[in-house]
C-alpha positions as CSV (number, residue, x, y, z in Angstrom):
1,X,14.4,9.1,-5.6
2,X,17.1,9.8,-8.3
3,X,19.5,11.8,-6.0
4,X,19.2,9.5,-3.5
5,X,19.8,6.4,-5.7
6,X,16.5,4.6,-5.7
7,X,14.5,2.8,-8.2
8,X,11.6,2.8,-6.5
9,X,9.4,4.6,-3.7
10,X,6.6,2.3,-1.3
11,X,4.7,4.4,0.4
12,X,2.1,2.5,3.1
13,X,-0.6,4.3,4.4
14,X,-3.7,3.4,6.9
15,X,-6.9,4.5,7.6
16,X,-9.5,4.3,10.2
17,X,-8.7,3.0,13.8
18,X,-6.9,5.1,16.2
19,X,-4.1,6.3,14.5
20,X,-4.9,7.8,11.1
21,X,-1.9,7.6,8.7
22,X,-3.4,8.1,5.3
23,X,-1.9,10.8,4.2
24,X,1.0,9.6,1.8
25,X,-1.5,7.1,-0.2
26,X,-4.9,9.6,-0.1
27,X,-2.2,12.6,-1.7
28,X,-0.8,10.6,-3.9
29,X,-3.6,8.3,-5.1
30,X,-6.6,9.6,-3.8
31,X,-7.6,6.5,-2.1
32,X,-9.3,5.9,1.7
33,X,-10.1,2.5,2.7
34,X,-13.6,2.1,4.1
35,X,-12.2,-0.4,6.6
36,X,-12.2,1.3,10.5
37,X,-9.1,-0.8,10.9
38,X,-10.3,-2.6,14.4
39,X,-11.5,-5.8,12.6
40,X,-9.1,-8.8,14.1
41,X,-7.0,-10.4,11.7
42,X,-7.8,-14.0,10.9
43,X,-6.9,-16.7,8.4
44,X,-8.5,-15.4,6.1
45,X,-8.1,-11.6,6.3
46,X,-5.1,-9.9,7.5
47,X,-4.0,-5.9,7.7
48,X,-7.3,-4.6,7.2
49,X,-7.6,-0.5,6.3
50,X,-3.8,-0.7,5.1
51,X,-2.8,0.2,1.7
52,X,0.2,0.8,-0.3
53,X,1.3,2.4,-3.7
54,X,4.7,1.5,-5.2
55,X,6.1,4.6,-7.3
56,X,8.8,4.5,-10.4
57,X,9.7,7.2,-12.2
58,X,7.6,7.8,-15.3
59,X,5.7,4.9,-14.9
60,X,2.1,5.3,-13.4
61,X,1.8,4.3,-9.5
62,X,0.6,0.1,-8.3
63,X,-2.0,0.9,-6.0
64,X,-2.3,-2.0,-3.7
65,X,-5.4,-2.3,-1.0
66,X,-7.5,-4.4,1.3
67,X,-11.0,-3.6,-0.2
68,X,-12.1,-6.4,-3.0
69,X,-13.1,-4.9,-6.5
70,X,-11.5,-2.0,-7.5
71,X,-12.0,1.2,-6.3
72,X,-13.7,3.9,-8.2
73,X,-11.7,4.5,-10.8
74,X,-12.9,7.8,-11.6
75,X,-11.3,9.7,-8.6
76,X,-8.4,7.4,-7.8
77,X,-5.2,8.2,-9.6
78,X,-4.4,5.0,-11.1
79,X,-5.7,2.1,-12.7
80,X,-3.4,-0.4,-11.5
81,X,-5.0,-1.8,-8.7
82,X,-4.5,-4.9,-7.0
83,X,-6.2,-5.8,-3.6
84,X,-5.1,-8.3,-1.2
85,X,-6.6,-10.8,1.7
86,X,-3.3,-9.9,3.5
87,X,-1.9,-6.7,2.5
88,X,1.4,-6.4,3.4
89,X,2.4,-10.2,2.1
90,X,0.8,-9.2,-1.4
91,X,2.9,-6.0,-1.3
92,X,5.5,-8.5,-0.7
93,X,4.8,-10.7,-3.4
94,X,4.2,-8.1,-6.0
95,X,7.1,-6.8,-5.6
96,X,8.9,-9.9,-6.2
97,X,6.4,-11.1,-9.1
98,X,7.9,-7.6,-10.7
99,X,11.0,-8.7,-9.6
100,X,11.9,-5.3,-7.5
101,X,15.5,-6.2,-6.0
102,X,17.4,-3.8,-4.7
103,X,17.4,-0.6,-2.9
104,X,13.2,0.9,-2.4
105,X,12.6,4.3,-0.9
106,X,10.1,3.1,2.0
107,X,7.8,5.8,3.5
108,X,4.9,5.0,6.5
109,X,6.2,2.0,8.1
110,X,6.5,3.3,11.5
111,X,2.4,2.1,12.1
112,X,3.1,-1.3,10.4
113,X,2.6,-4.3,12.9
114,X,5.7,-6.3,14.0
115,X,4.6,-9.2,12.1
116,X,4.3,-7.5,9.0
117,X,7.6,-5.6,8.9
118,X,10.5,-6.8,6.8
C-alpha cells in the first residue's frame, strides 16, 4: 500500500449464492457470512452475505458484515466489528465517520451490484 501511495486498503468479499468471492475477507479475517446470498433485498435489508474489512498499516483491520451481533470473536481476526442492515452504504458511511478521504486501495469489487458501486 506504501509503494503504491495508499493509506488504506478495502477489501469486499461475498459468500454464498452462485458466485463465491470470499476469499480476501475469510484470509485476512477469518470470517464467512452464514447468509446464502439469494435473499431479495428490501427496505429493510440490503447486500446480504457481503462483507468488507478496511486495512491501515499498523492498525488492526474494521471488519464490517451483514450478520447482527458479532461474530465469534475467538476465530475472527479482529475485534472491530461493525454490522450493517445495508452493507455497502455502512462501508460508506464508516468510512466517512473515520473521515477516510483520499486515495483507498479497493480489492473485490468486480461482484458488487450496480447500485452499490461508487
Amino acid at each position: 500500500m506504501k509503494q503504491k501511495g495508499y493509506s488504506y486498503a478495502l477489501l469486499w468479499g461475498k459468500t454464498g449464492g452462485t458466485y463465491e468471492r470470499a476469499g480476501d475477507v475469510l484470509y485476512l479475517a477469518n470470517y464467512y457470512s452464514t447468509h446464502s446470498g439469494h435473499e431479495p433485498d428490501s427496505k429493510l435489508w440490503n447486500g446480504r452475505a457481503f462483507s468488507a474489512i478496511l486495512m491501515r498499516p499498523g492498525e488492526v483491520p474494521d471488519l464490517h458484515t451483514d450478520e447482527a451481533g458479532p461474530p465469534r470473536l475467538d476465530i475472527v481476526t479482529t475485534d472491530r466489528v461493525e454490522w450493517h442492515w445495508d452493507v455497502p452504504t455502512g462501508v460508506g458511511e464508516a468510512l466517512r465517520k473515520k473521515g477516510i478521504a483520499g486515495k483507498v486501495a479497493m480489492a473485490g469489487t468486480d461482484f458488487l451490484p450496480v447500485k452499490s458501486t461508487p
